[in-house]
C-alpha positions in Angstrom: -35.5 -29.7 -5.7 -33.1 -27.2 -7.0 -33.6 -23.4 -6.9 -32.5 -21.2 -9.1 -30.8 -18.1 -8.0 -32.6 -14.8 -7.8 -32.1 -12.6 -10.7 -29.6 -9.6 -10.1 -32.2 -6.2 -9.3 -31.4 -2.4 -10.7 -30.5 -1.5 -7.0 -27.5 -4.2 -6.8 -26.3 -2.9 -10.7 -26.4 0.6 -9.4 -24.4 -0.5 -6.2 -21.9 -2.7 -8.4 -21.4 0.5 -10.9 -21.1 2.8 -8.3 -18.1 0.6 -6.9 -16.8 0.9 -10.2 -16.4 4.6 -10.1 -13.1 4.5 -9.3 -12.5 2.4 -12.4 -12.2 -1.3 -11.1 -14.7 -2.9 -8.9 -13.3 -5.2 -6.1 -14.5 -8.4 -5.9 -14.7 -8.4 -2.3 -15.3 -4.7 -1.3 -18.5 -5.0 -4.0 -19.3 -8.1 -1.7 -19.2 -6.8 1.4 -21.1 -3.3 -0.3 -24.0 -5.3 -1.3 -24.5 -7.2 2.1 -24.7 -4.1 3.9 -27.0 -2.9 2.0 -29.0 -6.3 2.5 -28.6 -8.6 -0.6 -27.1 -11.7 -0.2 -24.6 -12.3 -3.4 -21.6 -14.8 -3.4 -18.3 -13.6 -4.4 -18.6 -16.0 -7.6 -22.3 -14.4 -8.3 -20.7 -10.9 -8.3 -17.7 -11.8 -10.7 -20.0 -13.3 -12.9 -22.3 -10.0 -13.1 -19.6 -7.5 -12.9 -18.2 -9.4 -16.1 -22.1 -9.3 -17.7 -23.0 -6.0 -17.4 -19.2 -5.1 -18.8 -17.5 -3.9 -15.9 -13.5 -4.3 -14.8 -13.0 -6.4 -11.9 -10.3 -7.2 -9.6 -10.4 -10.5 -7.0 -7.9 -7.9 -4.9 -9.1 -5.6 -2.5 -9.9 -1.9 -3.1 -6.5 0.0 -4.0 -4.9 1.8 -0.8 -5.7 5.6 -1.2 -3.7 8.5 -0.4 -5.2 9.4 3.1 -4.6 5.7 4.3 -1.1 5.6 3.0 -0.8 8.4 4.7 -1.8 6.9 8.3 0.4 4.4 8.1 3.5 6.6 6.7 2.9 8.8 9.9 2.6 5.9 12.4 5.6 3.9 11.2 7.9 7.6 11.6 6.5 7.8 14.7 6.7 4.0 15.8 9.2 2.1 13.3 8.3 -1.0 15.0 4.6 -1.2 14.8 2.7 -3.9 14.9 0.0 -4.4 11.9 -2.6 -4.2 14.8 -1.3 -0.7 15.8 -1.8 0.2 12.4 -4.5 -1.5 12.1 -6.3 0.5 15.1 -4.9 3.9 13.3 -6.4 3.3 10.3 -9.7 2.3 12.3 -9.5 5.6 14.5 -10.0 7.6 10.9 -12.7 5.6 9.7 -10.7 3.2 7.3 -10.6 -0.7 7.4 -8.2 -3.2 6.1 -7.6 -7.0 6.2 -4.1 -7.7 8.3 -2.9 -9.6 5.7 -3.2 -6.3 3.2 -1.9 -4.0 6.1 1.3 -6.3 6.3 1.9 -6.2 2.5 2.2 -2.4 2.6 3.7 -2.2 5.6 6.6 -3.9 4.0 6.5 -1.2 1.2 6.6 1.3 3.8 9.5 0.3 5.7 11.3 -0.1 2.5 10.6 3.1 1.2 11.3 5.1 4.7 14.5 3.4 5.3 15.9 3.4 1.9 17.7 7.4 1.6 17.1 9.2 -0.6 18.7 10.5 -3.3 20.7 13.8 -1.3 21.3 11.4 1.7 22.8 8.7 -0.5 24.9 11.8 -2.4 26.0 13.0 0.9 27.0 9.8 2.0 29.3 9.0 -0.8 31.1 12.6 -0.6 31.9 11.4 2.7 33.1 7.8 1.7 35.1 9.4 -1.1 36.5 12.1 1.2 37.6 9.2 3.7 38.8 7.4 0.7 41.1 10.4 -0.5 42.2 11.0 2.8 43.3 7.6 3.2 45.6 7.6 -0.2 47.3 10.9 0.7 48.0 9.6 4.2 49.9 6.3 2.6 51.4 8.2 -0.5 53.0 11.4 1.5 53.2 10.4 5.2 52.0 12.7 8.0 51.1 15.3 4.7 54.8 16.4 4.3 54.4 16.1 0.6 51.2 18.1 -0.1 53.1 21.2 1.3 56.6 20.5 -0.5 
């Protein structure tokens, strides 16, 4: 005997539009919202209802916020070789949670961004490559710098 699947209540719209205050809902963080709050939904049951009642979905996680991206900025200057459970336990020490998978992926974008210099440091550091340059062409064209002075 087949059943038929239960049909989708105010409370679990209002908990779907509420996820989509920030704009997009997330498939899986709209999921996860409306088991906690004790309705059982599949992840394909929630796409399909986010798309009826006209909202924007994503299957990706909720986008990384500000105060999270700042946890992990701190702990990678403080501990350039973390390990995505370290972060992983920082991020759960302030409350936040994340998948390792989506911790690793940022990670990455960290470490690029904090080891790439920056604009001033990369300036600096071709002054100094020119000056060593320079230095090295007056050295061969007037040896031991007799003919800047003549």
């Amino acid at each position: 005997m087949r059943t038929f699947p239960a049909l989708w209540t105010p409370a679990e719209d209002a908990i779907l539009e509420a996820q989509a205050a920030a704009g997009v809902v997330a498939i899986a963080a709209a999921t996860a919202a409306l088991f906690n709050a004790g309705f059982q939904r599949s992840v394909g049951s929630v796409r399909q209802r986010v798309a009826a009642i006209g909202l924007s979905a994503t299957s990706q996680g909720s986008p990384w916020i500000e105060p999270e991206i700042a946890i992990l900025r701190l702990t990678l200057r403080a501990e350039p070789a973390a390990t995505i459970a370290d972060l992983r336990s920082a991020l759960a020490a302030n409350g936040y949670r994340r998948s390792p998978n989506s911790i690793k992926t940022y990670r990455e974008r960290l470490r690029a961004e904090l080891t790439t210099p920056s604009a001033a440091q990369a300036a600096r550091e071709r002054i100094a490559r020119d000056a060593k340059l320079f230095a090295s062409v007056i050295t061969r064209v007037c040896p031991l710098g007799q003919g800047a002075a003549a």
